[in-house]
C-alpha positions as a printed NumPy array, in Angstrom:
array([[ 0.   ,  0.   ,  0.   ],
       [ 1.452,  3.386, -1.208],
       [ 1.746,  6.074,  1.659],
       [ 1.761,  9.597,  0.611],
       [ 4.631, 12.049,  2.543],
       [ 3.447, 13.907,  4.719],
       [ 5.293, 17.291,  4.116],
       [ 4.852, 20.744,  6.171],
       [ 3.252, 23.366,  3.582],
       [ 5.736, 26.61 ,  2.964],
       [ 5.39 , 29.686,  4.923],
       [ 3.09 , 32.382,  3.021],
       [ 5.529, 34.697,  1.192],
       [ 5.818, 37.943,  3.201],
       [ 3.892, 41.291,  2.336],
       [ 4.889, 44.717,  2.982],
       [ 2.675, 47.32 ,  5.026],
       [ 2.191, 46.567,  9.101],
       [-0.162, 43.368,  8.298],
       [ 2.731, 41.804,  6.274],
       [ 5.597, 42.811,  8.748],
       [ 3.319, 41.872, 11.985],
       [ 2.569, 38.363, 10.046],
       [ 5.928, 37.869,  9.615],
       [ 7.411, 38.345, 13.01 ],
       [ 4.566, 36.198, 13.936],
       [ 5.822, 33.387, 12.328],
       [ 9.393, 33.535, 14.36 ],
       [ 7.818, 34.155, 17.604],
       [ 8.581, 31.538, 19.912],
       [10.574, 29.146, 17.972],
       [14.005, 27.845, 18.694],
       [16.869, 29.996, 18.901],
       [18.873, 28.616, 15.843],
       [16.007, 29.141, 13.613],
       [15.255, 32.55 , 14.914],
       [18.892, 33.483, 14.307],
       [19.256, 31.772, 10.917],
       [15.634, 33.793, 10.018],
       [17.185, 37.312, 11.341],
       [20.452, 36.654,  9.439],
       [18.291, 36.72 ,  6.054],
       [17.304, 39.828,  6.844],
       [20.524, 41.711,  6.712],
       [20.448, 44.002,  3.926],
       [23.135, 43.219,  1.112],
       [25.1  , 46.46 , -0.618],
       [22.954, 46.952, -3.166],
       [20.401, 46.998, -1.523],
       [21.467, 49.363,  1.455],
       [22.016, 52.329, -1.055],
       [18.127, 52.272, -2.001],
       [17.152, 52.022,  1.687],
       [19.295, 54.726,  3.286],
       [19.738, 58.2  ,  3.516],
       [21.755, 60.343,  1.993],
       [24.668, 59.975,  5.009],
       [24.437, 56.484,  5.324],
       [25.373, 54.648,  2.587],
       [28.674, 54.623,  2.447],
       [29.187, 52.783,  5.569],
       [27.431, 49.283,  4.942],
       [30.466, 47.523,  5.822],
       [30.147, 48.688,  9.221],
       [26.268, 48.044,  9.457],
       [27.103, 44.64 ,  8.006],
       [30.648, 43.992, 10.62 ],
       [27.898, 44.723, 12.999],
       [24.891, 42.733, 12.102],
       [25.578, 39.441, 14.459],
       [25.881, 41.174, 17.502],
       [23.458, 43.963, 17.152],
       [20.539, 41.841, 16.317],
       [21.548, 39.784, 19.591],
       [18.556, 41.28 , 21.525],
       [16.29 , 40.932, 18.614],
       [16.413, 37.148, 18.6  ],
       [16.152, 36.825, 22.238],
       [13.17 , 39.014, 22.294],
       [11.322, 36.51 , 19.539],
       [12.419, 33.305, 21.43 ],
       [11.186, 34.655, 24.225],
       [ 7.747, 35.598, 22.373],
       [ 4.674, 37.411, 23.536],
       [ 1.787, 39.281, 21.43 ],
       [ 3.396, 41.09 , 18.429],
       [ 2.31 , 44.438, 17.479],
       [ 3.428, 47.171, 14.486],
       [ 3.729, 50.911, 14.631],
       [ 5.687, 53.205, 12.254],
       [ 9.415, 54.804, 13.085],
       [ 9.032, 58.285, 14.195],
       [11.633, 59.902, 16.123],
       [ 9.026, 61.946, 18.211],
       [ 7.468, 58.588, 19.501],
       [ 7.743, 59.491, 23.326],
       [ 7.612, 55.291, 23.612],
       [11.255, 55.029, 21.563],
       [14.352, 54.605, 23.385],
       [16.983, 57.384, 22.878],
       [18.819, 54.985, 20.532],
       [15.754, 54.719, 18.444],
       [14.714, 57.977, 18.283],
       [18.202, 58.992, 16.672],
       [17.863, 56.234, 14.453],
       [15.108, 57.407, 12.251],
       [17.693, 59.812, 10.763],
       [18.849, 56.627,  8.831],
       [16.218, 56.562,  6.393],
       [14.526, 59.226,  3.912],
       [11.952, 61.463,  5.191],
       [ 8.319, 60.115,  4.368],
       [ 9.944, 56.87 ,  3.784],
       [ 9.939, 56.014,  7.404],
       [10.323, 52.064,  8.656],
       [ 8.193, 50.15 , 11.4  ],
       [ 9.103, 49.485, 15.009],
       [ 7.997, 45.993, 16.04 ],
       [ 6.736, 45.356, 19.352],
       [ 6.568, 41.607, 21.559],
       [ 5.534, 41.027, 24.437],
       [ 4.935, 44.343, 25.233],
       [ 8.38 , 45.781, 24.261],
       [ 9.77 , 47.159, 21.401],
       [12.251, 45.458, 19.256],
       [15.993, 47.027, 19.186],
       [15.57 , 47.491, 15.424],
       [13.687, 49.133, 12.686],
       [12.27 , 47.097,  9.994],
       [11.838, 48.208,  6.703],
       [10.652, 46.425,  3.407],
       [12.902, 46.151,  0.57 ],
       [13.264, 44.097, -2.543],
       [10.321, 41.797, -1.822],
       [11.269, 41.093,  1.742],
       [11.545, 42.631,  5.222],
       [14.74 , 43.313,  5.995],
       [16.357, 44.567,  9.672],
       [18.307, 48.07 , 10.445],
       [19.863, 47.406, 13.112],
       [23.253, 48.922, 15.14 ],
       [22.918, 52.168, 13.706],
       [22.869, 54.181, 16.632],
       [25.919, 52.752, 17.821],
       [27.611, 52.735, 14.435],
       [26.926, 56.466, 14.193],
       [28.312, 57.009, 17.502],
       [31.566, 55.52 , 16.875],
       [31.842, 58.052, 13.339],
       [31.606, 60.767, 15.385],
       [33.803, 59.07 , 18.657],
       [36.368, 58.858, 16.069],
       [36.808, 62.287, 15.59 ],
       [35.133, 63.632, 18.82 ],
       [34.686, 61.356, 22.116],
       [32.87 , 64.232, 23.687],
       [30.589, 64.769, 20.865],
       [30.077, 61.339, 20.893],
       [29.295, 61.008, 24.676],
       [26.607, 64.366, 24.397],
       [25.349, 62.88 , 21.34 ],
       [24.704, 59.708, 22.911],
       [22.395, 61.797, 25.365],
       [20.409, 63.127, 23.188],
       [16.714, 61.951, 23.939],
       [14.804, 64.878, 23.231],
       [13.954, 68.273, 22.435],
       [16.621, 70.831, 20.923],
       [19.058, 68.057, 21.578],
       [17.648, 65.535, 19.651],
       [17.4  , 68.193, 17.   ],
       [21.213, 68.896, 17.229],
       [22.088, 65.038, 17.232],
       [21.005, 65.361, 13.416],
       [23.901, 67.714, 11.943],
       [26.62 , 66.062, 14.1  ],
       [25.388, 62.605, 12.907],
       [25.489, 63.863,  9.016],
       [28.548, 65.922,  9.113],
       [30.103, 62.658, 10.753],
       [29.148, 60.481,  8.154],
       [29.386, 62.285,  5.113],
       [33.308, 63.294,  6.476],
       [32.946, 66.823,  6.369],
       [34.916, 67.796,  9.584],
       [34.144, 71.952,  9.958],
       [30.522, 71.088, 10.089],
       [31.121, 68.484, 12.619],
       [33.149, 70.626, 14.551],
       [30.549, 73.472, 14.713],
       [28.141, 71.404, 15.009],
       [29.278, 69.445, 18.037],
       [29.957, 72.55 , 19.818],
       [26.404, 73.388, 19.092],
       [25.259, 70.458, 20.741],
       [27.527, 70.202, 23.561],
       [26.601, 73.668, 24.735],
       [22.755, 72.835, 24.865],
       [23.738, 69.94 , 26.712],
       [26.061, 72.072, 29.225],
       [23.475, 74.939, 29.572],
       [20.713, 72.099, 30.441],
       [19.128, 72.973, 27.328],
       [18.144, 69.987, 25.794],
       [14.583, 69.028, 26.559],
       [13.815, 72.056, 25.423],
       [11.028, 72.188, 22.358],
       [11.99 , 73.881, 18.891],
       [14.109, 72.448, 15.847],
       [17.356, 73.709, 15.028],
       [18.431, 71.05 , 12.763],
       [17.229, 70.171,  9.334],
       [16.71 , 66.651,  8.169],
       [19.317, 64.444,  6.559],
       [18.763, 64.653,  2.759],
       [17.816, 61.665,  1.125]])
């Protein structure tokens, strides 16, 4: 008598928009660890498709993002072994739920382009997620590897913009972070003094914008 294999149907291809994303995650929620890592892994974005992701600032340091990768999405797979209820929101750095790291972070992608923060269990993911060549893929250790541009050049500009959480500092963090990147030092240096004396005079929760955003 002939028995038929009994074979596990393929996951549903992913979809973009906060369904698709919040599907996805779903689907990694509570398994083992090795499969959650080997499922985060794919979702490193590859050169080519970092320049179509980023902004302007950003991408000529993939290497770094990618050097990276491993141990900055460390707290993402713990976080989906773990498990709990998922739920989807999009990036904006005036989300008063973000952490500090997060909030800085939305500087890494266009404006009206923004990507989704993921929430499990309650808490929010370490990462922004953000949908790119047919697939979700993860942004992840860009805080820190911003910091470490400008620690390079400036360990106290690093350290005040490390602080910056909101307000007029949060505003500043922007031209240090994009003078950093893009290697243009007399911008950094001005604008690091900028933000280093709000930070100094106990200025930096205060409310109004003194920084433009990053061009895409």
């Amino acid at each position: 008598m002939a028995v038929a294999a009994c074979r596990a149907a393929p996951p549903p291809p992913a979809r973009p928009g906060p369904a698709g994303l919040a599907a996805f995650i779903g689907r990694l929620v509570g398994h083992d660890r090795a499969a959650v890592t080997a499922a985060v892994a794919a979702t490193a974005l590859d050169p080519a498709t970092w320049v179509t992701v980023v902004s302007g600032p950003y991408r000529d340091h993939h290497a770094a993002y990618a050097r990276a990768f491993p141990g900055a999405t460390a707290g993402l797979v713990a976080a989906l072994v773990a498990g709990g209820a998922v739920a989807v929101r999009p990036h904006y750095a005036d989300d008063p739920g973000l952490t500090a790291g997060l909030r800085r972070e939305r500087l890494a992608v266009p404006v009206g382009r923004p990507g989704w923060i993921v929430t499990v269990g309650g808490r929010d993911l370490p990462v922004v997620f953000v949908w790119a060549g047919a697939r979700w893929r993860t942004l992840a250790g860009i805080d820190a590897l911003t910091r470490d541009v400008i620690g390079a050049a400036d360990h106290d500009c690093a350290v005040a913009y490390a602080a910056a959480r909101a307000g007029r500092c949060l505003d500043a963090s922007a031209p240090v972070a994009v003078a950093a990147l893009t290697g243009r030092a007399d911008e950094r240096a001005i604008a690091c003094r900028r933000l280093i004396a709000l930070a100094g005079a106990g200025a930096c929760e205060d409310r109004g914008s003194v920084a433009p955003a990053a061009t895409p």
